[in-house]
C-alpha positions as CSV (number, residue, x, y, z in Angstrom):
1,X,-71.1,2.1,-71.2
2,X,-73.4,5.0,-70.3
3,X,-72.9,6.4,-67.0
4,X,-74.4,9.0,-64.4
5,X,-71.6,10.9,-63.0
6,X,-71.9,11.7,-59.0
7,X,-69.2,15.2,-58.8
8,X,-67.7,16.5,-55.3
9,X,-64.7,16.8,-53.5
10,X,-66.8,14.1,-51.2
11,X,-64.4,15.1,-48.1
12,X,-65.8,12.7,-45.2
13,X,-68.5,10.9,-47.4
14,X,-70.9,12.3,-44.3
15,X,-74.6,11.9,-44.4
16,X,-74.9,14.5,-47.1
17,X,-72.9,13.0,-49.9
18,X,-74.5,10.1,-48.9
19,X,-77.9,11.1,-49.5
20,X,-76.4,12.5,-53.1
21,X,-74.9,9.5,-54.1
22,X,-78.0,7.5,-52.9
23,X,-80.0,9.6,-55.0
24,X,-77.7,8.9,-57.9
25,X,-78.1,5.5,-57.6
26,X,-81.2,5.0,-57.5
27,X,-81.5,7.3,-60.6
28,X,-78.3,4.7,-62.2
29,X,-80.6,1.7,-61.7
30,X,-83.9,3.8,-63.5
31,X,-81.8,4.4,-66.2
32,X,-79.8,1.2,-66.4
33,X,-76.2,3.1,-66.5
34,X,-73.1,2.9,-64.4
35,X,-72.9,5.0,-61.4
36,X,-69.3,6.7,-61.3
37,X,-68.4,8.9,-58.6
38,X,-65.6,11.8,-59.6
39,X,-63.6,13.0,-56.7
40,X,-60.5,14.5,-56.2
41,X,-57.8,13.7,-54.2
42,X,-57.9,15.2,-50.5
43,X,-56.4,18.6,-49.4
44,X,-55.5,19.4,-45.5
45,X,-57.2,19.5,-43.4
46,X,-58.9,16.6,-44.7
47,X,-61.1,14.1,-43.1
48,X,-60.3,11.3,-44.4
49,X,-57.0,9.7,-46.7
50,X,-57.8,9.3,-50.3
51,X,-57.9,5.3,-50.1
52,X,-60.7,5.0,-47.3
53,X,-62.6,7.9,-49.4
54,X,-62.9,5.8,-52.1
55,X,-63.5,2.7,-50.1
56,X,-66.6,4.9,-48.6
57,X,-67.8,5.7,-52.4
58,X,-67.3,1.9,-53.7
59,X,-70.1,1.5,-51.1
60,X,-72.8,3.5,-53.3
61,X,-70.9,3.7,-57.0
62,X,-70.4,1.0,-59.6
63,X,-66.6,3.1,-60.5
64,X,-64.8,5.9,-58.5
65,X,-62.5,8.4,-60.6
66,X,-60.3,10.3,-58.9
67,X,-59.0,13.0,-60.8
68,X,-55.5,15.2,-60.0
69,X,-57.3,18.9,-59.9
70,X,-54.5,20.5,-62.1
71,X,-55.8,18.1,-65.1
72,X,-59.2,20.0,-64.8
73,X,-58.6,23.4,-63.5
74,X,-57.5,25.0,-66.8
75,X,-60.9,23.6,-68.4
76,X,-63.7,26.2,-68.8
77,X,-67.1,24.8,-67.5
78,X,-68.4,24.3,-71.1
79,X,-65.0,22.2,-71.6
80,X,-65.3,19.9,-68.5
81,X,-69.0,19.3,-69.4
82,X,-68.2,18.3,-73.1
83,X,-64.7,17.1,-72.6
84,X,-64.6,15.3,-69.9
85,X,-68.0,14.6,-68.3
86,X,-70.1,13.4,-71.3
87,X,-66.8,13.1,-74.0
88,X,-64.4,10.9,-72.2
89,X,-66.4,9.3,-69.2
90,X,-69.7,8.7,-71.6
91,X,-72.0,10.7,-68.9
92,X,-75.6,10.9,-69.8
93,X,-77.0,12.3,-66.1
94,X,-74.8,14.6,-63.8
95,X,-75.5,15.2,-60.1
96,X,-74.1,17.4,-58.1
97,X,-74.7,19.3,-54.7
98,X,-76.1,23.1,-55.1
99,X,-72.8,24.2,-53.5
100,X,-70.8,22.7,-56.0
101,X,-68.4,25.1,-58.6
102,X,-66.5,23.6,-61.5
103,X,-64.4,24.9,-64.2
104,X,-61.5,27.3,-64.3
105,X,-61.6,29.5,-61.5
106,X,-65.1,27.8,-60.6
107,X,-66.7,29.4,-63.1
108,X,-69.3,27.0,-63.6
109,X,-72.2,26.2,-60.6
110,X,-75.1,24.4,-61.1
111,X,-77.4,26.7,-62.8
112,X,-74.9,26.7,-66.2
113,X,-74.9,23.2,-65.7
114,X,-78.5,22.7,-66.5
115,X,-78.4,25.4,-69.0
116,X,-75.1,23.6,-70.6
117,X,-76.4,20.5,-70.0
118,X,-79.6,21.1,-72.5
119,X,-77.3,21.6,-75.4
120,X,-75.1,18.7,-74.6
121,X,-77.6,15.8,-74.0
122,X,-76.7,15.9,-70.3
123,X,-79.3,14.9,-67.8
124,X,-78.7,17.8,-64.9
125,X,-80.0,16.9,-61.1
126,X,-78.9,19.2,-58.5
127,X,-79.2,17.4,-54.6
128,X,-80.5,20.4,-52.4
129,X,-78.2,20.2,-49.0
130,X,-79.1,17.3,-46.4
131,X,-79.8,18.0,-42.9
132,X,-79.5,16.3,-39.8
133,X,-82.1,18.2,-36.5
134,X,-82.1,21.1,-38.9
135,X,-78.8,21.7,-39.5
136,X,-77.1,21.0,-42.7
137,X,-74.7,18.8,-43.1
138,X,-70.8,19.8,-44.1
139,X,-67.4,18.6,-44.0
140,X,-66.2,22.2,-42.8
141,X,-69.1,21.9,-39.7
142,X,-67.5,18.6,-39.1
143,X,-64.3,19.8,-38.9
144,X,-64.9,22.6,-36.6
145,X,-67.2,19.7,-34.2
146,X,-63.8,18.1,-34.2
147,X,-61.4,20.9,-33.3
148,X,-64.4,21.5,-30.1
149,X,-63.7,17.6,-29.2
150,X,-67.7,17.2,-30.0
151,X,-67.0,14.2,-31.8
152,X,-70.7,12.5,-30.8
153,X,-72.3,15.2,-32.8
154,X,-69.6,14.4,-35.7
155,X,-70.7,11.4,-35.7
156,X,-74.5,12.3,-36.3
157,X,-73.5,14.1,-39.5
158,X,-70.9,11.7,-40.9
159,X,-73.2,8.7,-39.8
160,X,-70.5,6.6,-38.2
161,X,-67.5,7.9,-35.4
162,X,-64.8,10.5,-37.1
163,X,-62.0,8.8,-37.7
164,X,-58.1,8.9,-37.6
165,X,-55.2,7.4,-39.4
166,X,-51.9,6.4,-39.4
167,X,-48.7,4.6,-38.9
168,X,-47.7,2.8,-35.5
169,X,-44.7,4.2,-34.4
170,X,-41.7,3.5,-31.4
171,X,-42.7,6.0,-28.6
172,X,-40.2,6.8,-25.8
173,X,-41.5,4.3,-23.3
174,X,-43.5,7.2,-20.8
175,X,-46.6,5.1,-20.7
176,X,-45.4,1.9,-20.0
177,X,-43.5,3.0,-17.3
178,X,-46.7,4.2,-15.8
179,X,-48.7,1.2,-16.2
180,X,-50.6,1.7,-19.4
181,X,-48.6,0.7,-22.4
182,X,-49.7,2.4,-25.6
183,X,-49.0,2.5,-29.2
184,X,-47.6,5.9,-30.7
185,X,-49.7,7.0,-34.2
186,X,-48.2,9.4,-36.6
187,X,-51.4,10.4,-37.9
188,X,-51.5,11.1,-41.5
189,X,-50.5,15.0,-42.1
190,X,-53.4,15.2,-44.5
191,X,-56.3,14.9,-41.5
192,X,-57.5,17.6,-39.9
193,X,-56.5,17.2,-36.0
194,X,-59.2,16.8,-33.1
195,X,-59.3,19.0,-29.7
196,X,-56.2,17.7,-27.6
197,X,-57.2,15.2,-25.1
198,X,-58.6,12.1,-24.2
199,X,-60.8,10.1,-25.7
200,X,-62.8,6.6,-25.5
201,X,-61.8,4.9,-29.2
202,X,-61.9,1.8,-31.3
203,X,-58.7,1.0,-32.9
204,X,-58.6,-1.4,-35.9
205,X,-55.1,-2.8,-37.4
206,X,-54.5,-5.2,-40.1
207,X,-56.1,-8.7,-38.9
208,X,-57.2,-7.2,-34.9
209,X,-59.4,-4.4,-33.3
210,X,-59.8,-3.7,-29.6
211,X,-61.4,-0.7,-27.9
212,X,-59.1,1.6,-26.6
213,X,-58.1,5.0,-25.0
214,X,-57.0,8.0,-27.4
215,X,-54.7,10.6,-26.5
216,X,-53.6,13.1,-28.6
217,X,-52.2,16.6,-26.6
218,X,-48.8,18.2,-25.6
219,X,-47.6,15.8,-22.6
220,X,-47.7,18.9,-20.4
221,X,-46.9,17.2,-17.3
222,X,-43.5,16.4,-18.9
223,X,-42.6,19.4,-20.4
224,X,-39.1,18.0,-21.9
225,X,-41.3,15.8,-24.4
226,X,-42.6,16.6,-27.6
227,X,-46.5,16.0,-27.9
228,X,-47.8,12.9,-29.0
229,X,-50.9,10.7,-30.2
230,X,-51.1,7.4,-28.4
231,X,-53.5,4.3,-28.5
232,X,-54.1,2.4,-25.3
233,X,-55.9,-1.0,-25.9
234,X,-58.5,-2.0,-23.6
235,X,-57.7,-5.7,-24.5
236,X,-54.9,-8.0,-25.6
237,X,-52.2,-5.6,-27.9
238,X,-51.2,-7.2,-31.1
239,X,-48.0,-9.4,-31.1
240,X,-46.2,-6.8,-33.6
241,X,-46.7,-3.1,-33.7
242,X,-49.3,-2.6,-36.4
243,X,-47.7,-0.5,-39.4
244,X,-51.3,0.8,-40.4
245,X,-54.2,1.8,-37.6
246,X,-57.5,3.3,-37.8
247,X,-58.9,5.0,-34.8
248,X,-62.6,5.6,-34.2
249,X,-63.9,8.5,-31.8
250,X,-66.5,7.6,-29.8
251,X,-66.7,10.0,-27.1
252,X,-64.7,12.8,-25.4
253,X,-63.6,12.4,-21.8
254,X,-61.3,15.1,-20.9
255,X,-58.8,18.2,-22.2
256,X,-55.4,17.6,-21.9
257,X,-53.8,19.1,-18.6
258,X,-50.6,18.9,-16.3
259,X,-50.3,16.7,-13.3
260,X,-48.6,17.7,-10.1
261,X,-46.8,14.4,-11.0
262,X,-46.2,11.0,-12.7
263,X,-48.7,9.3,-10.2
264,X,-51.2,11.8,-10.1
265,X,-51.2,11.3,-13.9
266,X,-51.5,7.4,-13.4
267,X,-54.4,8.0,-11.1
268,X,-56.7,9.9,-13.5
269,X,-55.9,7.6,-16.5
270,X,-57.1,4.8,-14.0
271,X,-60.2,6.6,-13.5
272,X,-59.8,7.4,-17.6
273,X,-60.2,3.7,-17.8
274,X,-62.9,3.2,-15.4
275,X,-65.0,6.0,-17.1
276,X,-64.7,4.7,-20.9
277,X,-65.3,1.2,-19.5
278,X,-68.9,2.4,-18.4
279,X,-69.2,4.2,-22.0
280,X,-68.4,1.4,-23.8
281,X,-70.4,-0.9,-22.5
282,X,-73.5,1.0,-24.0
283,X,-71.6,1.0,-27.4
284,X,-71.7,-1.6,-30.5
285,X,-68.2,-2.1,-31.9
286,X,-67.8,0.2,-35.0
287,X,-67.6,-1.2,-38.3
288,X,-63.9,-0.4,-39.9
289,X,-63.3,2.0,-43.2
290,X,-60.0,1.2,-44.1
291,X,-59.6,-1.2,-47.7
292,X,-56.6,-3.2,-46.0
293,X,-58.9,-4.3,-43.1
C-alpha cells in the first residue's frame, strides 16, 4: 500500500497539526494512498499521554506509527528518507511543518527534504505554520498559556479545553471534612502542570462524566500537608473511585492562597461553586479524548 506520511512530534494535536494533517488528507484521498501519521512517543512536559495522542491522530490518519526516537536518531536524513520513509513504510508524499528537523543531530529540515525527495521519488509538501488572531500556533505557546492559568486562550489554539490525566487516588480525607468531597488525581508525570489553583472542569471516567471543580496547588492553609490535585464533582460521584480520569479546563477562577482557617476556606469554595455554576451554565459539555472512554 502506498502511503503519504504526515511527520511531527504532534505534542497536543492543536489547531496547527491539525490543519497539517487535514492537508494530508485531503492530499491521501487525491492520490488514493493511505494517510499514516509518524510520531514519537511524548517527552515531559508533555501535553498529552501517548494513548490520547494517537487517539487525536486516528481522527485524521488511516494508520499512526509511533516510533521509539533512538531507532531513528543514528539515521542520517538521506537514510530516514530512503530507509525508512519511502523503504519500509512505502511513502510516496511526505508532509511536514517548516519547523520540522530530522535525521541525526537534526540534520535534515525541510529544504533537503525536497531536494532529497527529487532523487527518491518522494512527493515533498511543507505546511507553512497555522495561526489563530495572528499568532501562530505551538505546543511550547500552549504550554506557557498553561503555566499563566490562561487556559481559555489554550483552548483557542488546541481547539478543545487543555486537558489532564491520571489515576484516582485515596486522599487524606481534608475535603470531605469540609463539606466538598473530592477525588485525589496523580496526574501522569509526563504532562506539563497548569498554574496552581482553581479551576471550573469536566471530568470524564470510564462509563460517567460530570462537571466539576479542579484544584491543583500546595494546601497552604494546612501547611503540614503535601500539595495535591483534587476533582470535586458538581453532580452524583461515581459508585467506585475511577482508576483512570480525564480532566478538562474550562476556565480559571482563582490562585491558590491560605485561609485564616478551615471555615474561611469552606466559605470561598462555596462561593468557588456558586461562581463555576454561573460559568457552566454558558458551556456545552466537552467531548472526551481518552480511547477507554
Amino acid at each position: 500500500m502506498l502511503r503519504v506520511v504526515a511527520v511531527g512530534r504532534f505534542d497536543g494535536v492543536h489547531l496547527g497539526h491539525q490543519h497539517l494533517l487535514s492537508f494530508a488528507q485531503k492530499l491521501a484521498l487525491e492520490r488514493g494512498w493511505s494517510l499514516l501519521a509518524y510520531t514519537f512517543p511524548p517527552e515531559p512536559p508533555a501535553l498529552l499521554p501517548l494513548s490520547a495522542k494517537v487517539r487525536l491522530l486516528q481522527r485524521f490518519a488511516h494508520e499512526v506509527e509511533v516510533v521509539a526516537w533512538g531507532k531513528v536518531r543514528d539515521l542520517s536524513p538521506e537514510e530516514f528518507l530512503q530507509k525508512e520513509v519511502v523503504g519500509r513504510l512505502a511513502g510516496r508524499a511526505l508532509v511536514m511543518g517548516e519547523d520540522h528537523r530530522f535525521g541525526r543531530e537534526r540534520a535534515g529540515d525541510p529544504e533537503l527534504a525536497q531536494k532529497l525527495g527529487k532523487e527518491l521519488g518522494l512527493e515533498v509538501y511543507v505546511v507553512p505554520p497555522f495561526q489563530v488572531k495572528g499568532e501562530v500556533v505551538s505546543a511550547s505557546k500552549i504550554r506557557a498559556l498553561l503555566g499563566l492559568g490562561e487556559v481559555e486562550r489554550a483552548w483557542e489554539f488546541l481547539g478543545r479545553p487543555p486537558s489532564l490525566f491520571g489515576r484516582g487516588i485515596k486522599g487524606v480525607g481534608l475535603a470531605r471534612t469540609l463539606g466538598f468531597p473530592t477525588i485525589n488525581l496523580e496526574i501522569d508525570p509526563l504532562l506539563v502542570r497548569p498554574r496552581d489553583g482553581v479551576y471550573v472542569a469536566w471530568a470524564f471516567w470510564p462509563g460517567g462524566n460530570a462537571p466539576a471543580l479542579f484544584y491543583q496547588g500546595k494546601r497552604p492553609t494546612f501547611q503540614n500537608l503535601p500539595p495535591s490535585a483534587e476533582v470535586h464533582l458538581l453532580s452524583a460521584p461515581p459508585p467506585a473511585l475511577p482508576e483512570v480520569l480525564e480532566v478538562h479546563l474550562l476556565r480559571f477562577l482563582r490562585a491558590d492562597m491560605r485561609f485564616p482557617s478551615a471555615e474561611a476556606l469552606a466559605q470561598r469554595i462555596k462561593e468557588d461553586l456558586k461562581e463555576a455554576q454561573e460559568a457552566l451554565a454558558g458551556l456545552s459539555p466537552p467531548d472526551p479524548i481518552a480511547p477507554w472512554l
